[in-house]
C-alpha positions in Angstrom: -21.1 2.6 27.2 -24.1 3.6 27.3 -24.8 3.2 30.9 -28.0 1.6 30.2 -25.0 -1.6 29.4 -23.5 -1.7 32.6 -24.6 -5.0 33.4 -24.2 -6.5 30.4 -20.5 -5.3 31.2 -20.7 -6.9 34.6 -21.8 -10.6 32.4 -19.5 -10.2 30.3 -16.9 -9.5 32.9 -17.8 -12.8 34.5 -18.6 -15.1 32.0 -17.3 -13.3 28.5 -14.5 -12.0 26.7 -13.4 -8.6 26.0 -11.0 -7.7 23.3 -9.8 -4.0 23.2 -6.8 -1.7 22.0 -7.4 0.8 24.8 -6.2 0.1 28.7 -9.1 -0.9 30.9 -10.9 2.3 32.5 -10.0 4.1 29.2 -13.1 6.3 28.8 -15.5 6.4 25.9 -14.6 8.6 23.2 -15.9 9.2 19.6 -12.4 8.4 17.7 -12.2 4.8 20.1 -15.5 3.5 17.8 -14.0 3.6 14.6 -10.9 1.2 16.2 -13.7 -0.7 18.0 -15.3 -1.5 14.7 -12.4 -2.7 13.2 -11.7 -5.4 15.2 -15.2 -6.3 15.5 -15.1 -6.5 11.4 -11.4 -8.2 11.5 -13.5 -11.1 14.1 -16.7 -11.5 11.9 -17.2 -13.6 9.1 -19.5 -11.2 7.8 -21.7 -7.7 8.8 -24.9 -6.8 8.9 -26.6 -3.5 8.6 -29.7 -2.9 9.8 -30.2 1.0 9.6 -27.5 3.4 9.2 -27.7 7.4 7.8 -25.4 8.4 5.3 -22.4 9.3 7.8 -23.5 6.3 10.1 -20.0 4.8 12.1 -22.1 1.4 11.0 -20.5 2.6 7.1 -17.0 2.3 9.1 -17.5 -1.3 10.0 -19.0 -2.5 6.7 -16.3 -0.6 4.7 -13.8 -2.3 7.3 -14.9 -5.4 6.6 -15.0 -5.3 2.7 -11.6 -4.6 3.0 -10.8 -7.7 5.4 -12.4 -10.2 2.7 -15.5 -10.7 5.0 -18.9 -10.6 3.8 -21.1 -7.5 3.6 -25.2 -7.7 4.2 -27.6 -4.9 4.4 -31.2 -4.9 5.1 -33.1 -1.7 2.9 -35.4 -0.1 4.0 -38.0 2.9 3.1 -36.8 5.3 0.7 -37.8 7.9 2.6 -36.6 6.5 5.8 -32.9 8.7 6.6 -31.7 5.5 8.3 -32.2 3.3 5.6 -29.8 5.8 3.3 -26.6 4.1 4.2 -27.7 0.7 3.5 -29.0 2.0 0.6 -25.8 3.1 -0.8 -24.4 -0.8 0.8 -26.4 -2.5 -1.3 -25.6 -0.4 -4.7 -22.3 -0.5 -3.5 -22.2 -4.6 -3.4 -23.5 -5.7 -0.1 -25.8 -8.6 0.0 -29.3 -7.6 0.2 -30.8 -8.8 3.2 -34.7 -9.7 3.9 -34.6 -12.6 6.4 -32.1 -14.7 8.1 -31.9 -16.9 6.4 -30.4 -14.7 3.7 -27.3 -14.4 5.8 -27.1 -18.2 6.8 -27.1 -19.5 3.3 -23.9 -17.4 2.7 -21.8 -18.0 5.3 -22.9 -21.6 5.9 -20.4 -22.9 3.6 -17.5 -20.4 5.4 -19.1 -21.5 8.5 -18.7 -25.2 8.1 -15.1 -24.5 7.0 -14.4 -22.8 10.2 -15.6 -25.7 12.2 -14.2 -28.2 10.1 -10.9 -26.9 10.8 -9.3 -28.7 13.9 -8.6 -26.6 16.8 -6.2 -27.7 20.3 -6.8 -26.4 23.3 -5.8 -22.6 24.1 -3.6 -21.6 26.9 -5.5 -18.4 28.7 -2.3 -18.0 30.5 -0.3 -17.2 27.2 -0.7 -14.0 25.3 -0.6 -14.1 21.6 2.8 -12.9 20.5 4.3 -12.1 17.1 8.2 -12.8 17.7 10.9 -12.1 15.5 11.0 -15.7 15.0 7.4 -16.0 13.2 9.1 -15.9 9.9 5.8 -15.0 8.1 5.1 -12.2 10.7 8.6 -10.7 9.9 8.1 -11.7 5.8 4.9 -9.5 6.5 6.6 -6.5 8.1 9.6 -6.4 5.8 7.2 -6.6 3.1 5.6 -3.1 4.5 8.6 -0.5 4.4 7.7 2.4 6.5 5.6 3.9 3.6 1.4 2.9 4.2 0.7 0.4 1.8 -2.7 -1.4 1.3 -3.5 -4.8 2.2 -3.6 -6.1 -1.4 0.1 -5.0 -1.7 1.2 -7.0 0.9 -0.4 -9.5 -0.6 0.9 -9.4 -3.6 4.4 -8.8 -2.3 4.3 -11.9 0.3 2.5 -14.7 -1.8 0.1 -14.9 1.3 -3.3 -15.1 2.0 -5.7 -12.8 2.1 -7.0 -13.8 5.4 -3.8 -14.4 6.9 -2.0 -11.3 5.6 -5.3 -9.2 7.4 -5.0 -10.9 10.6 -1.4 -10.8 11.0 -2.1 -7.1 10.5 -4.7 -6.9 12.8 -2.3 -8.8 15.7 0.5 -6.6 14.8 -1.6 -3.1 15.0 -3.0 -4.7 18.3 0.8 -5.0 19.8 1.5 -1.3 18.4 4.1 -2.3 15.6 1.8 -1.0 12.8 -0.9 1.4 12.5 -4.2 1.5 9.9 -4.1 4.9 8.3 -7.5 6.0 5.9 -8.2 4.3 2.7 -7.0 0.9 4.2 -3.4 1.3 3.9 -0.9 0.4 6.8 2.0 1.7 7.9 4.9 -0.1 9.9 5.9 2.4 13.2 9.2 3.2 13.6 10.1 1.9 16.6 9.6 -1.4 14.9 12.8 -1.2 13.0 14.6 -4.1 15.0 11.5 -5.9 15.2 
């Protein structure tokens, strides 16, 4: 989606990755891009904004990834340009202002070099990622919640964990339907997930 993509769908088919919430053949709807953008914020070490209008669902993404401890960038634009409005209001807000690439690279080259730095084994595609009862900081984390939404700096509070990891686990955990993001960052633990 758009069709114009279809075969960049088809490459990425063959050769990529796709991570969604949504079963495949789920069609395109407007409420699906706010999810979307949350897991694209949740995978990035940081976002960039290139244009967005005031009620752009660009906003969503950055404001989603504020709130996952990622790094927001936006590049301004005319004042009398609509779609430079919301980056506008980014960069007032906080977000790095943004003029050439390089801009972006000097701030997430030291988060970049952690990343690699950070020794990595060899990943099983024929294993999904699971968070069993017996993850004791997955179950710390939903114990932690209640069944009352609570923001992520809660949690982290309440846990002693990481920012980072606290957000992830949250992520996974939303992903395998055992929590749900409600507005204003807060999460909720479902029900069902009483027995864990």
């Amino acid at each position: 989606y758009p069709a114009s993509n279809r075969e960049l769908a088809h490459e990425i088919a063959d050769n990529g990755a796709l991570i969604s919430e949504f079963p495949p053949g789920t069609s395109p709807r407007r409420g699906h891009f706010p999810r979307r953008n949350r897991i694209i914020s949740g995978l990035s070490l940081g976002v960039l904004v290139v244009e967005a209008a005031l009620k752009s669902g660009s906003l969503i993404t950055a404001r989603l990834a504020g709130e996952h401890n990622r790094e927001v960038f936006a590049i301004p634009g005319s004042i009398h340009n609509p779609l430079a409005r919301g980056c506008h209001r980014l960069i007032r807000e906080g977000a790095k202002l943004v003029e050439t690439a390089s801009d972006v690279l000097e701030e997430l080259a030291p988060k970049l070099q952690q990343f690699l730095a950070e020794p990595t084994s060899p990943v099983d595609t024929n294993t999904s990622i699971s968070t069993s009862p017996e993850d004791s900081e997955h179950r710390q984390l939903l114990d932690a919640m209640g069944y009352d939404p609570v923001p992520t700096d809660t949690l982290v509070e309440r846990t002693g964990l990481a920012p980072e990891a606290v957000s992830s686990m949250l992520l996974l955990l939303e992903m395998e339907g055992r929590v749900s993001s409600e507005p204003g960052g807060l999460f909720v633990r479902i029900k069902s997930d009483a027995t864990g």
